[in-house]
mmCIF file of the N, C-alpha and C atoms, coordinates in Angstrom:
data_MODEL
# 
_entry.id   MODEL 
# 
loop_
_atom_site.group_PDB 
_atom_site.id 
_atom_site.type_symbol 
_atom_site.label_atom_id 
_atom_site.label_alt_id 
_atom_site.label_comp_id 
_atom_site.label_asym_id 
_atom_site.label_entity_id 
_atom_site.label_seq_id 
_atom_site.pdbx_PDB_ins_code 
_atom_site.Cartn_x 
_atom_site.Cartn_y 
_atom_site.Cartn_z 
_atom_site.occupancy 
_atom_site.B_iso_or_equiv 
_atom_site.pdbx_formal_charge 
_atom_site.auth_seq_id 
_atom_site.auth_comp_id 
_atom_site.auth_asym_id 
_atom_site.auth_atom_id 
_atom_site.pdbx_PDB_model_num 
ATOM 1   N N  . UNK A 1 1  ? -27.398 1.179  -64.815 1.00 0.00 ? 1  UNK A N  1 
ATOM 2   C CA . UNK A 1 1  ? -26.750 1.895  -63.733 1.00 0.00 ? 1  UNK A CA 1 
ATOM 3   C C  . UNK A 1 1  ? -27.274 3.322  -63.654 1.00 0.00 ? 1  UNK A C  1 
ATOM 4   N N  . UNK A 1 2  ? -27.732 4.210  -65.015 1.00 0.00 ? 2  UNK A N  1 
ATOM 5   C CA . UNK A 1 2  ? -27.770 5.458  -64.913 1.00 0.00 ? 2  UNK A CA 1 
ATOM 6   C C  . UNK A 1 2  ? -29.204 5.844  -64.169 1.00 0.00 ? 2  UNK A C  1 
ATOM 7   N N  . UNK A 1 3  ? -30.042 4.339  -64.755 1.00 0.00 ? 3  UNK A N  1 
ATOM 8   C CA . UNK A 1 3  ? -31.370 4.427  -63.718 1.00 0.00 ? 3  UNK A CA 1 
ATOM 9   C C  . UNK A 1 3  ? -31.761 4.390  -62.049 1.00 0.00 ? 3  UNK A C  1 
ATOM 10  N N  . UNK A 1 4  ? -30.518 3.316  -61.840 1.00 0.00 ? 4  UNK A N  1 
ATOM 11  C CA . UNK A 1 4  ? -30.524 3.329  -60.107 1.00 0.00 ? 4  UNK A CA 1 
ATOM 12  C C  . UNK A 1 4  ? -30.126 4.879  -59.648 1.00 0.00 ? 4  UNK A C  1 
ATOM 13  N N  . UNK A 1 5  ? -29.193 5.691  -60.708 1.00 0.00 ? 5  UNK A N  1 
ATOM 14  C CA . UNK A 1 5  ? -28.621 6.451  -59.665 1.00 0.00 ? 5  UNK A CA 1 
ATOM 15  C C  . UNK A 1 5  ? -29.962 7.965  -59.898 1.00 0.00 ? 5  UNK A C  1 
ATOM 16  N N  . UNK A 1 6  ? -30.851 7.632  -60.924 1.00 0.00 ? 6  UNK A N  1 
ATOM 17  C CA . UNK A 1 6  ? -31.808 8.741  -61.096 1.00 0.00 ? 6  UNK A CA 1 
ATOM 18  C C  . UNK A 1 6  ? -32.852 8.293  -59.820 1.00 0.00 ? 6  UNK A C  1 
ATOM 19  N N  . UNK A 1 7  ? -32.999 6.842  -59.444 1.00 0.00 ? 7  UNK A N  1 
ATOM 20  C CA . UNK A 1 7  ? -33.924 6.558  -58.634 1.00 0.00 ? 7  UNK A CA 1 
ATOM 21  C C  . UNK A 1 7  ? -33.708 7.210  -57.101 1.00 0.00 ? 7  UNK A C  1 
ATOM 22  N N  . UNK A 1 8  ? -32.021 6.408  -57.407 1.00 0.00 ? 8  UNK A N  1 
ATOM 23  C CA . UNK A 1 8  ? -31.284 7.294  -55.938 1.00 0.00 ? 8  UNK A CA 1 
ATOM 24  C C  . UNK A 1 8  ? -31.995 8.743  -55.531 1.00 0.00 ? 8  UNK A C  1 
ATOM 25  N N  . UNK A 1 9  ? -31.619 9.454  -56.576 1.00 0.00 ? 9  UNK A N  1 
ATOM 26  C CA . UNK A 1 9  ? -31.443 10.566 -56.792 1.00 0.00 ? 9  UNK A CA 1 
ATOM 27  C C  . UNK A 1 9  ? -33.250 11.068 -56.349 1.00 0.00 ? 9  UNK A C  1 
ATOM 28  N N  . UNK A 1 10 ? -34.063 10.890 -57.130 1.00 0.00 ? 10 UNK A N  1 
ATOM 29  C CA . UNK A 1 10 ? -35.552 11.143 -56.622 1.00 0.00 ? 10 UNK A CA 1 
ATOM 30  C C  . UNK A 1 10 ? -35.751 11.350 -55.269 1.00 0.00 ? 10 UNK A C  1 
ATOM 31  N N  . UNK A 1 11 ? -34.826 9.299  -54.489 1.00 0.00 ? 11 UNK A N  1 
ATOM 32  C CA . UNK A 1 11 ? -35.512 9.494  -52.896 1.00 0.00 ? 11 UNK A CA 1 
ATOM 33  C C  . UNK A 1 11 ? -35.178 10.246 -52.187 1.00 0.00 ? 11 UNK A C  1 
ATOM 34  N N  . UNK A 1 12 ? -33.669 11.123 -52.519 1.00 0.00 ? 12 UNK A N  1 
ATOM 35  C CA . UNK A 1 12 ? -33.155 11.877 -51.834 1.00 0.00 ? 12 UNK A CA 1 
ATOM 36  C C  . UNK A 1 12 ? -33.507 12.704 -51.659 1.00 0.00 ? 12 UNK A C  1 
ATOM 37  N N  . UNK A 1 13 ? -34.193 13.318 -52.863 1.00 0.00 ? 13 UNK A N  1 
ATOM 38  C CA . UNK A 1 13 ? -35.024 14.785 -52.815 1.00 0.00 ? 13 UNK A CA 1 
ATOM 39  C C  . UNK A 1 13 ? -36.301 14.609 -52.066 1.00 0.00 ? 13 UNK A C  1 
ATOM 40  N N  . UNK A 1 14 ? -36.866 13.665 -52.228 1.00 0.00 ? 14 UNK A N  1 
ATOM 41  C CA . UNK A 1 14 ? -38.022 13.442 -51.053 1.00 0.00 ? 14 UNK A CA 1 
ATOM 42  C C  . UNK A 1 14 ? -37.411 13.753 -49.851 1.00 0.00 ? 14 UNK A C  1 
ATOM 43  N N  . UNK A 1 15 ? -36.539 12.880 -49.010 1.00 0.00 ? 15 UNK A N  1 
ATOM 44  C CA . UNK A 1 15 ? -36.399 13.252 -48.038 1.00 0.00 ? 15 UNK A CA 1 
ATOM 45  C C  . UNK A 1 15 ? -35.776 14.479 -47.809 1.00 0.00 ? 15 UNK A C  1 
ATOM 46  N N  . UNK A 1 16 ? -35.591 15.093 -48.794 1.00 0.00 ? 16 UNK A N  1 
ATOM 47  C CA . UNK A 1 16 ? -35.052 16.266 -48.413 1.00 0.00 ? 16 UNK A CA 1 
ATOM 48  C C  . UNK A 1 16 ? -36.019 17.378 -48.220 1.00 0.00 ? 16 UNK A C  1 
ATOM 49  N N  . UNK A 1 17 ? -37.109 17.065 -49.063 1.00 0.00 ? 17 UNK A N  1 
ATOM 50  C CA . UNK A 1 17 ? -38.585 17.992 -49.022 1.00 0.00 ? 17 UNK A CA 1 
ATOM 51  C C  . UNK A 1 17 ? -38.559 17.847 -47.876 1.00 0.00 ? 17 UNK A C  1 
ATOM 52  N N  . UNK A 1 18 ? -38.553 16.549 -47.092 1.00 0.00 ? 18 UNK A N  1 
ATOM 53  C CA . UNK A 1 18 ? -39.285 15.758 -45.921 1.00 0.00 ? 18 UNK A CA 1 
ATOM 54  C C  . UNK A 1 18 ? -38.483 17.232 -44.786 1.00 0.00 ? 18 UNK A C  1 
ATOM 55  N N  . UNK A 1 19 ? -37.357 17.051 -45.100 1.00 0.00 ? 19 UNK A N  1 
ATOM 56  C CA . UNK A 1 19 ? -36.840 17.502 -43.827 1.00 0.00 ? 19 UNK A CA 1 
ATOM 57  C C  . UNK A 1 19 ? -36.807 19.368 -44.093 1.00 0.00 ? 19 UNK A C  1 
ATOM 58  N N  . UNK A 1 20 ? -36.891 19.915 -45.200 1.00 0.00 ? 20 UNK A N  1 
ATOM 59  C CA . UNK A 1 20 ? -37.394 21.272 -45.289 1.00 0.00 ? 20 UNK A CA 1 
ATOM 60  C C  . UNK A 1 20 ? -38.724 21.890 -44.719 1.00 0.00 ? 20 UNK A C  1 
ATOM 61  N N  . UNK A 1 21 ? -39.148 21.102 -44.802 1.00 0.00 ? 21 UNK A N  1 
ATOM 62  C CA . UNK A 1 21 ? -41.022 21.022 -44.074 1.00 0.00 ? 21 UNK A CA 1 
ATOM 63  C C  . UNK A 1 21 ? -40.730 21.231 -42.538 1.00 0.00 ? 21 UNK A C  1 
ATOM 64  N N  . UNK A 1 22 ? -39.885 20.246 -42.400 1.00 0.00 ? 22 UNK A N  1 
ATOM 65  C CA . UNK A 1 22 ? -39.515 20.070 -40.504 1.00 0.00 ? 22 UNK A CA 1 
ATOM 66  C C  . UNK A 1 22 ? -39.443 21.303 -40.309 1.00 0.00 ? 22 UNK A C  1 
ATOM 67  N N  . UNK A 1 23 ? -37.735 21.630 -41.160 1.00 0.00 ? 23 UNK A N  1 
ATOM 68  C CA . UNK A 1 23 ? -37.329 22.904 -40.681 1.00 0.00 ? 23 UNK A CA 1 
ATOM 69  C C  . UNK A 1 23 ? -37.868 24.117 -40.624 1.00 0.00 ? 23 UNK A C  1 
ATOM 70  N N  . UNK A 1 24 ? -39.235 24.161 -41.492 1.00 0.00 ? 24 UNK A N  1 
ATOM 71  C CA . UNK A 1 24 ? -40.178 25.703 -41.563 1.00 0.00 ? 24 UNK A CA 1 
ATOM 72  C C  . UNK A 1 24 ? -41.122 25.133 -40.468 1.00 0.00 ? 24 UNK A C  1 
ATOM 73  N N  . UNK A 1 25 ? -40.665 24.077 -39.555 1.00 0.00 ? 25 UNK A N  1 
ATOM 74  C CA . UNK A 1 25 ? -42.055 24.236 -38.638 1.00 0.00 ? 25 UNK A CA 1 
ATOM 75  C C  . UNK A 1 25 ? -42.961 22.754 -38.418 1.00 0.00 ? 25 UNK A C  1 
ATOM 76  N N  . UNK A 1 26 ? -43.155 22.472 -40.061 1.00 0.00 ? 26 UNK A N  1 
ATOM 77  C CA . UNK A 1 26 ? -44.307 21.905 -40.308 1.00 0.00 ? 26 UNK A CA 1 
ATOM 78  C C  . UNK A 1 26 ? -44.063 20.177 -39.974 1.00 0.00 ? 26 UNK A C  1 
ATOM 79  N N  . UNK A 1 27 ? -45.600 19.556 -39.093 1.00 0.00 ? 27 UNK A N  1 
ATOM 80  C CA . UNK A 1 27 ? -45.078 18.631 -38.388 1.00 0.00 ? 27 UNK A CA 1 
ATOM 81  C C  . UNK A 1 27 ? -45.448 17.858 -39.636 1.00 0.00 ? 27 UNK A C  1 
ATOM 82  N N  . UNK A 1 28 ? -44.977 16.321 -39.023 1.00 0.00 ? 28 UNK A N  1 
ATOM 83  C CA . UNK A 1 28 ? -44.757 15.445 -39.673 1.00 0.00 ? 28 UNK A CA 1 
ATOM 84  C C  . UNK A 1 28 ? -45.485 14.374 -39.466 1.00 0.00 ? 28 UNK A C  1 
ATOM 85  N N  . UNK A 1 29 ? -46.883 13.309 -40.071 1.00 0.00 ? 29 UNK A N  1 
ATOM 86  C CA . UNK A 1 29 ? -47.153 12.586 -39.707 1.00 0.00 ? 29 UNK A CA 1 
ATOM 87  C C  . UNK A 1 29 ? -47.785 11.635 -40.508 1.00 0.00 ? 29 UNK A C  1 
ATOM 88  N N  . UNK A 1 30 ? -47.349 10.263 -39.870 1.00 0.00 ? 30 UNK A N  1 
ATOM 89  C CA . UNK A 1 30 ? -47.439 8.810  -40.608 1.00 0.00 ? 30 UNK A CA 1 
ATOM 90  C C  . UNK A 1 30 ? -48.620 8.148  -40.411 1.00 0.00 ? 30 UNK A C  1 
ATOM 91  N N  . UNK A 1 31 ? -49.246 7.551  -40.754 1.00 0.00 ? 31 UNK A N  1 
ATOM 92  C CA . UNK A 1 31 ? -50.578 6.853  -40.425 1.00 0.00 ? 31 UNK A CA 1 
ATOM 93  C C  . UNK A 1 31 ? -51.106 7.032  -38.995 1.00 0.00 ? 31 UNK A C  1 
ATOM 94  N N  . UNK A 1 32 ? -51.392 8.559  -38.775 1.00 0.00 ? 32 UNK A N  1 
ATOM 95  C CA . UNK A 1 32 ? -52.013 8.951  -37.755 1.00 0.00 ? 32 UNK A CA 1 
ATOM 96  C C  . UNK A 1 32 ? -51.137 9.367  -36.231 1.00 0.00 ? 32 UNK A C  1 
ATOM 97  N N  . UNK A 1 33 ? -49.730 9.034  -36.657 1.00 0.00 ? 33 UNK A N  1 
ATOM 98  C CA . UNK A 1 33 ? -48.611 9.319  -35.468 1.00 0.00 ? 33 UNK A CA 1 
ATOM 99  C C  . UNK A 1 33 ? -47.746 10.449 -35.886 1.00 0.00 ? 33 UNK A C  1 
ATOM 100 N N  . UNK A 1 34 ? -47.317 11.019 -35.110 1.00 0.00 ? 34 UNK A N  1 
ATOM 101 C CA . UNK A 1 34 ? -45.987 11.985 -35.148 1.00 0.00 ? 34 UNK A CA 1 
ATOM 102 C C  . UNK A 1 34 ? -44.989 11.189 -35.854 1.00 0.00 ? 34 UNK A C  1 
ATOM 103 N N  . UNK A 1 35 ? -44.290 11.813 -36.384 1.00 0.00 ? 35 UNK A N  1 
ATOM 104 C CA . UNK A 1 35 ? -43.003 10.881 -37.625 1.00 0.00 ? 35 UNK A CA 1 
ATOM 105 C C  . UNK A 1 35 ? -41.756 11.739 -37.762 1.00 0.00 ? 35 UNK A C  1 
ATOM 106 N N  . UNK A 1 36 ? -41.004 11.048 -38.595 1.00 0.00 ? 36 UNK A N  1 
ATOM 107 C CA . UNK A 1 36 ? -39.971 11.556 -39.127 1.00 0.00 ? 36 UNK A CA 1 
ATOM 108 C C  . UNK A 1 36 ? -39.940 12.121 -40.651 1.00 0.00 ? 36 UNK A C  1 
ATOM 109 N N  . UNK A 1 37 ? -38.725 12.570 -41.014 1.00 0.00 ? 37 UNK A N  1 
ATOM 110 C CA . UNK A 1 37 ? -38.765 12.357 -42.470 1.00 0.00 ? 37 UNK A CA 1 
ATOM 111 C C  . UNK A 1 37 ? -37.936 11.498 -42.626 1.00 0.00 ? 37 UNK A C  1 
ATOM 112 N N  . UNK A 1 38 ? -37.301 10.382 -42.283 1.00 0.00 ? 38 UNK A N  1 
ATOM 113 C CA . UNK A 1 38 ? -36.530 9.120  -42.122 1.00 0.00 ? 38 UNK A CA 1 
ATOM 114 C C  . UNK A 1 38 ? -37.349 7.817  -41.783 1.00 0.00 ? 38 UNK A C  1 
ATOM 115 N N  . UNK A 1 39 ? -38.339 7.954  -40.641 1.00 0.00 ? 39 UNK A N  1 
ATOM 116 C CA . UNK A 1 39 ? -39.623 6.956  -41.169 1.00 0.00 ? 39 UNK A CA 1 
ATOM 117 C C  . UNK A 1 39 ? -40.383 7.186  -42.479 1.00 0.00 ? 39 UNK A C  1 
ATOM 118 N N  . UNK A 1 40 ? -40.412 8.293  -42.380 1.00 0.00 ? 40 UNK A N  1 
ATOM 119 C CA . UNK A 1 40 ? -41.665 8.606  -43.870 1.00 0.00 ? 40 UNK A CA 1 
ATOM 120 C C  . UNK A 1 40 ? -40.844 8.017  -45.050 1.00 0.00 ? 40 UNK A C  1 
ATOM 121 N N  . UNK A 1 41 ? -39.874 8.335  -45.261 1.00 0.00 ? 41 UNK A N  1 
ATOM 122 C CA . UNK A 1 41 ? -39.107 8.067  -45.991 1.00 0.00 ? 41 UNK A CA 1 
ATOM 123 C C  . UNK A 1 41 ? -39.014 6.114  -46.231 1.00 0.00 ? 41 UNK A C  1 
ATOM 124 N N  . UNK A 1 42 ? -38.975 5.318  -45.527 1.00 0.00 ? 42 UNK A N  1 
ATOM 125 C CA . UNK A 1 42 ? -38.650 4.358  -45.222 1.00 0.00 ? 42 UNK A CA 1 
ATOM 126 C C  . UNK A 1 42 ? -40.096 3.448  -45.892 1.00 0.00 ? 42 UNK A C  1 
ATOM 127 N N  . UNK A 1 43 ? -40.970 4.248  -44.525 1.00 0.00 ? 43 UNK A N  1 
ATOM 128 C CA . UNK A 1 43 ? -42.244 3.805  -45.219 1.00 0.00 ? 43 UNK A CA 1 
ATOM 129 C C  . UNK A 1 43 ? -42.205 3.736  -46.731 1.00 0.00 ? 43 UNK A C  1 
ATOM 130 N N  . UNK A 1 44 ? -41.963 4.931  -47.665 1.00 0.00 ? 44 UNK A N  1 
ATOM 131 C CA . UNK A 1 44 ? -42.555 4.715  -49.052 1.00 0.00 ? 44 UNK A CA 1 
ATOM 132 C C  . UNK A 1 44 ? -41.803 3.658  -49.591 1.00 0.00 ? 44 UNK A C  1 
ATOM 133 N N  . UNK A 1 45 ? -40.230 3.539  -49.049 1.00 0.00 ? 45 UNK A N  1 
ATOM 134 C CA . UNK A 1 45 ? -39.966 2.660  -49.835 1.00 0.00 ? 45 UNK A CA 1 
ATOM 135 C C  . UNK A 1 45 ? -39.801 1.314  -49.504 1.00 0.00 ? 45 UNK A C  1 
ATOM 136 N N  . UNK A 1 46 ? -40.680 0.522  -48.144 1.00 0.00 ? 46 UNK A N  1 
ATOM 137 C CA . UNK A 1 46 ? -41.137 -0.849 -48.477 1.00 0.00 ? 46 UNK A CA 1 
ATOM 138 C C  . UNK A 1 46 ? -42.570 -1.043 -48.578 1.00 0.00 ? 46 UNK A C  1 
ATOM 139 N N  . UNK A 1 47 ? -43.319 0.001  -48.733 1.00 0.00 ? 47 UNK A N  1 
ATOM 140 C CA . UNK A 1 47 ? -44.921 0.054  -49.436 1.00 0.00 ? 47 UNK A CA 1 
ATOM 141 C C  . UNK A 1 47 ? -45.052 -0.918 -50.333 1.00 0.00 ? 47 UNK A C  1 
ATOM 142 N N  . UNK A 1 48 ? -45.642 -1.822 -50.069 1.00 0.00 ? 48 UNK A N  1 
ATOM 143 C CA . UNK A 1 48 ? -46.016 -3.270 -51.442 1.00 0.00 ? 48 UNK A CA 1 
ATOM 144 C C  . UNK A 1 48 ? -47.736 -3.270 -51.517 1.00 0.00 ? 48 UNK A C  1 
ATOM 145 N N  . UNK A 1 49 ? -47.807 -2.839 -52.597 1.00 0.00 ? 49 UNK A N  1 
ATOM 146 C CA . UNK A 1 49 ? -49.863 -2.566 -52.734 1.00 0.00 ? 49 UNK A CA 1 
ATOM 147 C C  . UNK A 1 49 ? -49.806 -1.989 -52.062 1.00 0.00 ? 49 UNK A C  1 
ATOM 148 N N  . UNK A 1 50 ? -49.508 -0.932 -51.512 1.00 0.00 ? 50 UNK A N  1 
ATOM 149 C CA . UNK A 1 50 ? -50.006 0.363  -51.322 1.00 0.00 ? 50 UNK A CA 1 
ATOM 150 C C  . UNK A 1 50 ? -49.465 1.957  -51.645 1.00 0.00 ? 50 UNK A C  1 
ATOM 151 N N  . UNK A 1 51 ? -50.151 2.680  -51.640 1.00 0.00 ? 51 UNK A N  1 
ATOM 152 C CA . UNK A 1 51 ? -49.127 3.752  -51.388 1.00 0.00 ? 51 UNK A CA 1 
ATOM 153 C C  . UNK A 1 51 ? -49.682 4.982  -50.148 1.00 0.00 ? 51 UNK A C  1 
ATOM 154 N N  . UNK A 1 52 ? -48.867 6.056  -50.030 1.00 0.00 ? 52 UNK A N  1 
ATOM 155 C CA . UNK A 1 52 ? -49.433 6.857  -49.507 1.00 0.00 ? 52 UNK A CA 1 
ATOM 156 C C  . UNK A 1 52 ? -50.290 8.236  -50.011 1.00 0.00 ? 52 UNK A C  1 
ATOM 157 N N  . UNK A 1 53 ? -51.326 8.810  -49.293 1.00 0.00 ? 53 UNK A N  1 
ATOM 158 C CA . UNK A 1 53 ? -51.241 10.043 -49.576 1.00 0.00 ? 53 UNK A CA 1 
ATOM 159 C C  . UNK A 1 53 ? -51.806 11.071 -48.812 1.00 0.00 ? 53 UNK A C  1 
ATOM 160 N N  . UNK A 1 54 ? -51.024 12.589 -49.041 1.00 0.00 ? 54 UNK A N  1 
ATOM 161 C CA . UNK A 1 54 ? -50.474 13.546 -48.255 1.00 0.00 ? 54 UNK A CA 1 
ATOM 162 C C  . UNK A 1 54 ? -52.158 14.195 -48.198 1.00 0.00 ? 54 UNK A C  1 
ATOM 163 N N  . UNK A 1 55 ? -51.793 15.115 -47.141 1.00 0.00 ? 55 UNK A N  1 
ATOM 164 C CA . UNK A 1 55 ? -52.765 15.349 -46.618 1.00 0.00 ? 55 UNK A CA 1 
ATOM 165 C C  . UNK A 1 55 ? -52.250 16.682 -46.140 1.00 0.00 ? 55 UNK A C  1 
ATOM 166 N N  . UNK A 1 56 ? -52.598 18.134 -46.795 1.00 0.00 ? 56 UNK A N  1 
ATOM 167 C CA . UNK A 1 56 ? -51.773 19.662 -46.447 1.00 0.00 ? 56 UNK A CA 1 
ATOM 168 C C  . UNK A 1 56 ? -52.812 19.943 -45.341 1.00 0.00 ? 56 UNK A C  1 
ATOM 169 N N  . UNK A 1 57 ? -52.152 20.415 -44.022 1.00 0.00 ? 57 UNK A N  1 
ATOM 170 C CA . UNK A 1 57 ? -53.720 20.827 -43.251 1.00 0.00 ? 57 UNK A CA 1 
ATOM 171 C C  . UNK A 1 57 ? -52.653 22.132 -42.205 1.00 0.00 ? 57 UNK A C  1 
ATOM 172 N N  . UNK A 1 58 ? -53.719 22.765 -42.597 1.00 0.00 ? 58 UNK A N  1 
ATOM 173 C CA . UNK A 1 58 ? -53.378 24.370 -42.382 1.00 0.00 ? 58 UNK A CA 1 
ATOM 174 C C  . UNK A 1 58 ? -53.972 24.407 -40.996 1.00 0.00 ? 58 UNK A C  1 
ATOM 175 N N  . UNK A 1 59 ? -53.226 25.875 -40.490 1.00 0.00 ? 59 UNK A N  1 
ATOM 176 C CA . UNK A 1 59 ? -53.398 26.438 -39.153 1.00 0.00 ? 59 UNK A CA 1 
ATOM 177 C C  . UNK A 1 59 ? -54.206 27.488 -39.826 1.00 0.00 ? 59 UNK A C  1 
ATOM 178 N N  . UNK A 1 60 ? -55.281 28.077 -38.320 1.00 0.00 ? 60 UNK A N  1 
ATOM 179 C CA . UNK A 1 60 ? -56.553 29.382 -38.436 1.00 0.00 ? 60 UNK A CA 1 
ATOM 180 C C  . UNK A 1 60 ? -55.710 30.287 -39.363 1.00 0.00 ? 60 UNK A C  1 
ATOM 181 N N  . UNK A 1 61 ? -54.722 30.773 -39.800 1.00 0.00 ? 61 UNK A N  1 
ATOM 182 C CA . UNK A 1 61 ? -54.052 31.804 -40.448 1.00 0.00 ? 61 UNK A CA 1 
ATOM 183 C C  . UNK A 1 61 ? -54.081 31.284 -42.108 1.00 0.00 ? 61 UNK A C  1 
ATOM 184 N N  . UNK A 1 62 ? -54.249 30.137 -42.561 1.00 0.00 ? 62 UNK A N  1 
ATOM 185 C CA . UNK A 1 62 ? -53.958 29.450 -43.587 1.00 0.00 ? 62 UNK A CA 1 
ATOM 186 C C  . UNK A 1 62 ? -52.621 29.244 -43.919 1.00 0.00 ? 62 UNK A C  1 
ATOM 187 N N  . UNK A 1 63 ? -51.909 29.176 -42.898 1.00 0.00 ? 63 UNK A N  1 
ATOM 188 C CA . UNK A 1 63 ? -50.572 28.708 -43.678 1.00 0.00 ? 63 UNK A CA 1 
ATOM 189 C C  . UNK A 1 63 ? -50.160 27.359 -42.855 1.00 0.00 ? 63 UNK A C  1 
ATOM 190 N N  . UNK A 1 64 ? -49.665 26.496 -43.889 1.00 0.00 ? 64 UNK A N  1 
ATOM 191 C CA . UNK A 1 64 ? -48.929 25.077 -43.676 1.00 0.00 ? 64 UNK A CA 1 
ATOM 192 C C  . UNK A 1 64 ? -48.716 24.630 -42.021 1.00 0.00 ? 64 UNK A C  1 
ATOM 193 N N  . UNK A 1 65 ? -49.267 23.937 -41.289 1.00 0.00 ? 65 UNK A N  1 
ATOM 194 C CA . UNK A 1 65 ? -48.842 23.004 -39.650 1.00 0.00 ? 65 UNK A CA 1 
ATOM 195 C C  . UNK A 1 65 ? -48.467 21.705 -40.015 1.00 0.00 ? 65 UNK A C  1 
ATOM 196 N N  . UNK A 1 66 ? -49.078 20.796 -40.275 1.00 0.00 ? 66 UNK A N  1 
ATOM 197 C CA . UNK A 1 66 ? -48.910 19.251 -40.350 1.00 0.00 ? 66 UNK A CA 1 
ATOM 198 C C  . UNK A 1 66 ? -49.083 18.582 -41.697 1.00 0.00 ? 66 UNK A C  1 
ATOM 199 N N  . UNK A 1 67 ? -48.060 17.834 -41.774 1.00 0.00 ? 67 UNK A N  1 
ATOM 200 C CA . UNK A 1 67 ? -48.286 16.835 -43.380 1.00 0.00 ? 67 UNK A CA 1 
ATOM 201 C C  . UNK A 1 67 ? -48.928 15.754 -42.826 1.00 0.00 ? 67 UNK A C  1 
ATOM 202 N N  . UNK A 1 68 ? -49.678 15.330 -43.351 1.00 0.00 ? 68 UNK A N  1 
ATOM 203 C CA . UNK A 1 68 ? -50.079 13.727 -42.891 1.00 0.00 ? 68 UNK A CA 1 
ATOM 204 C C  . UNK A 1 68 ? -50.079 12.882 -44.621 1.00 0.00 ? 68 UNK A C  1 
ATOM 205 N N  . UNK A 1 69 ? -49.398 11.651 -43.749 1.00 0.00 ? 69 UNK A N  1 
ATOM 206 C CA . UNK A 1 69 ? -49.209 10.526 -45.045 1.00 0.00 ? 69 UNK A CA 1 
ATOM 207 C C  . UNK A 1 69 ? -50.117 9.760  -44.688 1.00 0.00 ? 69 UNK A C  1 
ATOM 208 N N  . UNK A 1 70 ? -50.810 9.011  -45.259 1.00 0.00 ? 70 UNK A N  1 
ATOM 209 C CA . UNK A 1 70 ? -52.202 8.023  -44.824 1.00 0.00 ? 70 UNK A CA 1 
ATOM 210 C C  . UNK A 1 70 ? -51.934 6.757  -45.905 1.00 0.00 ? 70 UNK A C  1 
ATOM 211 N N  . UNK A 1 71 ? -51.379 5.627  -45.457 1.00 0.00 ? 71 UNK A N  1 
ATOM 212 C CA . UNK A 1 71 ? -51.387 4.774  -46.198 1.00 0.00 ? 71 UNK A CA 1 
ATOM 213 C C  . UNK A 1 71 ? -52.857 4.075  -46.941 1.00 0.00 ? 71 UNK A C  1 
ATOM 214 N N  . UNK A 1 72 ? -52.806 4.058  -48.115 1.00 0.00 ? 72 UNK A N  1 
ATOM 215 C CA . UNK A 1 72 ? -53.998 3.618  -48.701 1.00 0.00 ? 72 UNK A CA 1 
ATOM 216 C C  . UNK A 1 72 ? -53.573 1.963  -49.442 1.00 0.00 ? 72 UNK A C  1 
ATOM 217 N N  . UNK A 1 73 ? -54.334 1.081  -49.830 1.00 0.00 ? 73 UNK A N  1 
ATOM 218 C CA . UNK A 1 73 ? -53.977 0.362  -50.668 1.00 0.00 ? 73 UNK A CA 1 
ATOM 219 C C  . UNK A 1 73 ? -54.568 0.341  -52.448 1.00 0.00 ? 73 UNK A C  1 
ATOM 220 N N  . UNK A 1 74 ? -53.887 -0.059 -52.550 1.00 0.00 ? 74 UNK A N  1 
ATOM 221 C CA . UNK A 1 74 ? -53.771 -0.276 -54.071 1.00 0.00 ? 74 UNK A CA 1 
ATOM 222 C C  . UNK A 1 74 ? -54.580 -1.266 -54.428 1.00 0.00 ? 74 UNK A C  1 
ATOM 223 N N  . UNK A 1 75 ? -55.955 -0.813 -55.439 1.00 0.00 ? 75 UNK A N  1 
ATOM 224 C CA . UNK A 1 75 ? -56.888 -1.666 -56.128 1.00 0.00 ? 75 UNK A CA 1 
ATOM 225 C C  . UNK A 1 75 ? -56.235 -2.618 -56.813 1.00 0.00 ? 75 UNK A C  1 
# 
């Protein structure tokens, strides 16, 4: 039981990154589309052989615009 609720506990903070990002601005995107942090979220967790990964891509100033998740698969 103490493990489900640490697992709980992990996805929540993801999506909570997910949606702090929103709120400073920074967009959000899923295998090449505009997203959520409630799809993104969703996505990781029925990913089977695969996973994702993030992708930081800055505006001319260098600071943070768009996350991109890029599903990859698993060797």
């Amino acid at each position: 039981m103490k493990m489900k609720k640490k697992s709980k506990k992990l996805k929540d903070d993801f999506r909570r990154e997910l949606e702090s990002y929103v709120k400073d601005g920074v967009t959000l995107w899923l295998d090449g589309s505009p997203s959520t942090p409630k799809k993104i979220d969703k996505a990781h967790k029925m990913a089977e052989g695969a996973s994702y990964m993030r992708d930081y891509v800055q505006d001319a100033d260098g600071r943070l615009s768009r996350l991109e998740f890029d599903r990859i698969k698993d060797r």
